[in-house]
DSSP file (Angstrom, degrees, kcal/mol; ACC not computed):
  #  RESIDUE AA STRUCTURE BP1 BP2  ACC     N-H-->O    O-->H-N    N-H-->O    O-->H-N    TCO  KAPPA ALPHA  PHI   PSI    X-CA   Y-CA   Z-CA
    1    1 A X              0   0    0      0, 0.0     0, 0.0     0, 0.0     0, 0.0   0.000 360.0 360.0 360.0 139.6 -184.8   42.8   90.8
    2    2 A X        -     0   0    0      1,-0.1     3,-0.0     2,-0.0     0, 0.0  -0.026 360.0-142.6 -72.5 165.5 -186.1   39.4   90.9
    3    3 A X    >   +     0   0    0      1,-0.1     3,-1.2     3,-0.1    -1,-0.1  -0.460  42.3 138.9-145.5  80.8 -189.9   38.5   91.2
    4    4 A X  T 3   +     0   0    0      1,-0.2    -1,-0.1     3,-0.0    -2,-0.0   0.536  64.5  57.1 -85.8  15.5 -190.4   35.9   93.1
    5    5 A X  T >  S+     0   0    0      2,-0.0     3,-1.8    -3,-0.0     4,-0.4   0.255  76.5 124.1-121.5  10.5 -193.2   36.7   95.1
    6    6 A X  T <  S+     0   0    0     -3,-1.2    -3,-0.1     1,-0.3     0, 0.0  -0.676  84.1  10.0-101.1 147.3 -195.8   37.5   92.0
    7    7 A X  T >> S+     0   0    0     -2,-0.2     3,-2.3     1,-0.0     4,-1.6   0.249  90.0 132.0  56.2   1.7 -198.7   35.7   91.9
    8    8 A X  H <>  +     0   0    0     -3,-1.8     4,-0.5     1,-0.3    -2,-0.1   0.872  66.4  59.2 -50.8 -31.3 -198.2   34.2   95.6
    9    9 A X  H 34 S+     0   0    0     -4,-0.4    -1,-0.3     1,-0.2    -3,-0.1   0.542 107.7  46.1 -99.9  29.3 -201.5   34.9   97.1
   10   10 A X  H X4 S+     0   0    0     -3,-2.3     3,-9.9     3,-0.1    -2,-0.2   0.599  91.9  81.0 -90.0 -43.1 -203.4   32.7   94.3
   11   11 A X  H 3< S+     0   0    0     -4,-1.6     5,-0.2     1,-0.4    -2,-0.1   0.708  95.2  42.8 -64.7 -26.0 -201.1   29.9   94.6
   12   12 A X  T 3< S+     0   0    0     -4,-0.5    -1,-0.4     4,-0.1     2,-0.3   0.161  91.4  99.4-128.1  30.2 -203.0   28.6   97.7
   13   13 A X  S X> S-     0   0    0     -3,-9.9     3,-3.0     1,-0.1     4,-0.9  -0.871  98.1 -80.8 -99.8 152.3 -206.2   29.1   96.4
   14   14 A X  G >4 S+     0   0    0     -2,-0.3     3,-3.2     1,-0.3     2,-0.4  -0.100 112.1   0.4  -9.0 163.3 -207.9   25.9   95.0
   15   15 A X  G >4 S-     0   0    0      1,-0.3     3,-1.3     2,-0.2    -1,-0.3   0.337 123.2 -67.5  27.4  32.9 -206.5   25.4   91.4
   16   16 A X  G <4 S-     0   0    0     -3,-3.0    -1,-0.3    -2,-0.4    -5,-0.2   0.742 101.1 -54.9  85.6   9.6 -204.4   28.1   91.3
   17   17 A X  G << S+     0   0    0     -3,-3.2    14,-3.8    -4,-0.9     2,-0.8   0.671  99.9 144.8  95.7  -1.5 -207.7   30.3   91.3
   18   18 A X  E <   +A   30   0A   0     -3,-1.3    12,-0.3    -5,-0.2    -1,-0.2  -0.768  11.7  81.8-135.6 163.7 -209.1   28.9   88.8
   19   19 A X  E     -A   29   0A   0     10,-2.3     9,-3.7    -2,-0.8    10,-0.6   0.072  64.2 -27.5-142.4-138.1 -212.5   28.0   87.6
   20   20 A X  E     -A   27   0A   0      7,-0.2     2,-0.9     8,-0.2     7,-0.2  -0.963  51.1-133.2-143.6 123.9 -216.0   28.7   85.9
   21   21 A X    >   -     0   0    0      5,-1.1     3,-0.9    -2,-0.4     5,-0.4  -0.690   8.0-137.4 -82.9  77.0 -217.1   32.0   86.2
   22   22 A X  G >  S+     0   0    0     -2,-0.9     3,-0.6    21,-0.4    -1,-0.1   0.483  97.9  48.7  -8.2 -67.0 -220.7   32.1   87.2
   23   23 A X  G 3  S+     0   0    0      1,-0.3    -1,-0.3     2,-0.1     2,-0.1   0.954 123.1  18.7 -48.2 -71.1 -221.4   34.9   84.6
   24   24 A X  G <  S-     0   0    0     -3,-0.9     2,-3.7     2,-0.1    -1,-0.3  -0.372  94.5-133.2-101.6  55.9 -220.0   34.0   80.9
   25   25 A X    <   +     0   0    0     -3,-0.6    -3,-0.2    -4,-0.2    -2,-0.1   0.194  48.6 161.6 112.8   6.5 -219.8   30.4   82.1
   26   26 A X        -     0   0    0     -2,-3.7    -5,-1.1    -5,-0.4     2,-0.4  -0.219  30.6-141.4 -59.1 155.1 -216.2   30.2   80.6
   27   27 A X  E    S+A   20   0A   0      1,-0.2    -7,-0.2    -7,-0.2     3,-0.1  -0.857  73.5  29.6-127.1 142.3 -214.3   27.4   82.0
   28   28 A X  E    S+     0   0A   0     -9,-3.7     2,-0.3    -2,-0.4    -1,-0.2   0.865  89.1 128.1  91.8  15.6 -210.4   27.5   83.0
   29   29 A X  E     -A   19   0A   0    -10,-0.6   -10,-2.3    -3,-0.3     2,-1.3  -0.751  68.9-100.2-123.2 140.5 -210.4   31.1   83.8
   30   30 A X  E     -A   18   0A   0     -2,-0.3     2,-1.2   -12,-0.3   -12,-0.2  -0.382  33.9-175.7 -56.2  95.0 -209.2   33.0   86.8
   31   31 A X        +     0   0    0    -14,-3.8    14,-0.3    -2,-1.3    12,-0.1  -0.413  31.9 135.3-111.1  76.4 -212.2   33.9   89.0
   32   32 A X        +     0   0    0     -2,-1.2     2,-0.3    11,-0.1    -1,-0.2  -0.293  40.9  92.0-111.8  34.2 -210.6   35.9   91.6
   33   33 A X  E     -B   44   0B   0     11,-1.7    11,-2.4     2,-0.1     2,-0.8  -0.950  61.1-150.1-126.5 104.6 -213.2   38.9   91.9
   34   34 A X  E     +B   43   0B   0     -2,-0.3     2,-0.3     9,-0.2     9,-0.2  -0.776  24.3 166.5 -97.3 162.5 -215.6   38.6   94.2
   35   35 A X        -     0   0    0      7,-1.7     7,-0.4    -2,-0.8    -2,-0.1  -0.847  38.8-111.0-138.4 132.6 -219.2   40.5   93.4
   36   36 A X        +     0   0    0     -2,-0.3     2,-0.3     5,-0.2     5,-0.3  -0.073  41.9 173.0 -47.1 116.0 -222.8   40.5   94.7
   37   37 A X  B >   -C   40   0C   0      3,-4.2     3,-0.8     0, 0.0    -1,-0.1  -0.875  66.8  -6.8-152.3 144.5 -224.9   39.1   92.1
   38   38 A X  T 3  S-     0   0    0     -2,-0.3     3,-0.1     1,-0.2    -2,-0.0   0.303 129.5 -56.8  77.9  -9.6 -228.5   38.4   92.6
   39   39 A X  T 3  S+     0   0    0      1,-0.8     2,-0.3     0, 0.0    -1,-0.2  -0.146 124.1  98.9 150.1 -18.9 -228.2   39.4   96.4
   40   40 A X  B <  S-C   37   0C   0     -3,-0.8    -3,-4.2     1,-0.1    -1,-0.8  -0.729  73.5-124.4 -97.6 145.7 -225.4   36.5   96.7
   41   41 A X        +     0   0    0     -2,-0.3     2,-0.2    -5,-0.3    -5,-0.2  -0.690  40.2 152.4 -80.0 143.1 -221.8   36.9   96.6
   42   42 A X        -     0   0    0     -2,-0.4    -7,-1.7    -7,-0.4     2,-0.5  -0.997  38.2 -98.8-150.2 163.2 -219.7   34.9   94.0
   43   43 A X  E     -B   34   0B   0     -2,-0.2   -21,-0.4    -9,-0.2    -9,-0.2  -0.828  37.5-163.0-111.0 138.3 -216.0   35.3   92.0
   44   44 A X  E     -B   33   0B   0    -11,-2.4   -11,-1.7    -2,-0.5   -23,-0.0  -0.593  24.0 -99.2-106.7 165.9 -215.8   36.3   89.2
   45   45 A X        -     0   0    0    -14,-0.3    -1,-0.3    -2,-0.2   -13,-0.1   0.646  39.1-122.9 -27.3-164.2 -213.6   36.6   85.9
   46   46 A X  S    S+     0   0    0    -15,-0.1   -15,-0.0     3,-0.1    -1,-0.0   0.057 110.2  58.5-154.9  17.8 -211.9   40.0   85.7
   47   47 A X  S  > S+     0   0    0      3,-0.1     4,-0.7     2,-0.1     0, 0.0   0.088 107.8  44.7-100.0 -13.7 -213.6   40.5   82.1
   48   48 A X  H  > S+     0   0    0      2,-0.1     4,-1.7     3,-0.1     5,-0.4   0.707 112.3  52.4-110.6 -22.5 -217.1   40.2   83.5
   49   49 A X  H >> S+     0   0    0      2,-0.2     4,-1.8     1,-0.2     3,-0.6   0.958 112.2  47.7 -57.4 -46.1 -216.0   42.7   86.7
   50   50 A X  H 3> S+     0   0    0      1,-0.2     4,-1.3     2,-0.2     5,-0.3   0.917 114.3  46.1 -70.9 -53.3 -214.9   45.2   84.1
   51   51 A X  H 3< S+     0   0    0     -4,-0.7    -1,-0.2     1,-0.2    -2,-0.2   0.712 112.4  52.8 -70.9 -18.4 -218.4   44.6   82.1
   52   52 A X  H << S+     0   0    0     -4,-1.7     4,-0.3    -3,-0.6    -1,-0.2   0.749 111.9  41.9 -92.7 -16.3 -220.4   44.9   85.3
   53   53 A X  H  < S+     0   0    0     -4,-1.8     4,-0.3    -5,-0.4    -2,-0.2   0.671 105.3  59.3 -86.8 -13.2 -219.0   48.1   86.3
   54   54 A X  S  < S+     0   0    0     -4,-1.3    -1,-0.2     2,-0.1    -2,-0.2   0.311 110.8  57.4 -86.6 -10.3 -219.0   49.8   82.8
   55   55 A X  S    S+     0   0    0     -5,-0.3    -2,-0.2     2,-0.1    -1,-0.1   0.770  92.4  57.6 -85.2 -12.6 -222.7   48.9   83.5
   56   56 A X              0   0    0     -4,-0.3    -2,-0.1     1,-0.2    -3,-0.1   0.709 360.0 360.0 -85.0 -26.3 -223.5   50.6   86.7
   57   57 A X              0   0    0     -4,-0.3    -1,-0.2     0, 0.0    -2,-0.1   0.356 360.0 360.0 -89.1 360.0 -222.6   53.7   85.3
């Protein structure tokens, strides 16, 4: 089966979804996660979601 539909709901965000990630400052990345930081929401990476949630614990 084909897969034509993967990735569709990025495709009509801004640049494809991608950015600078307000956390590791990395540039070019996919920052499609959002999370509360500092009281504000912002998207994030999906390496810094992974590091802030192996932190809450």
């Amino acid at each position: 089966m084909s897969k034509a539909h993967r990735g569709k709901g990025i495709r009509g965000t801004p640049n494809r979804g991608r950015g600078v990630c307000p956390v590791c400052k990395k540039d070019n990345v996919k920052v499609l996660y959002e999370q509360e930081i500092d009281g504000a929401k912002a998207k994030i990476c999906k390496v810094c979601k992974a590091t802030l949630k192996n932190k809450k614990t």
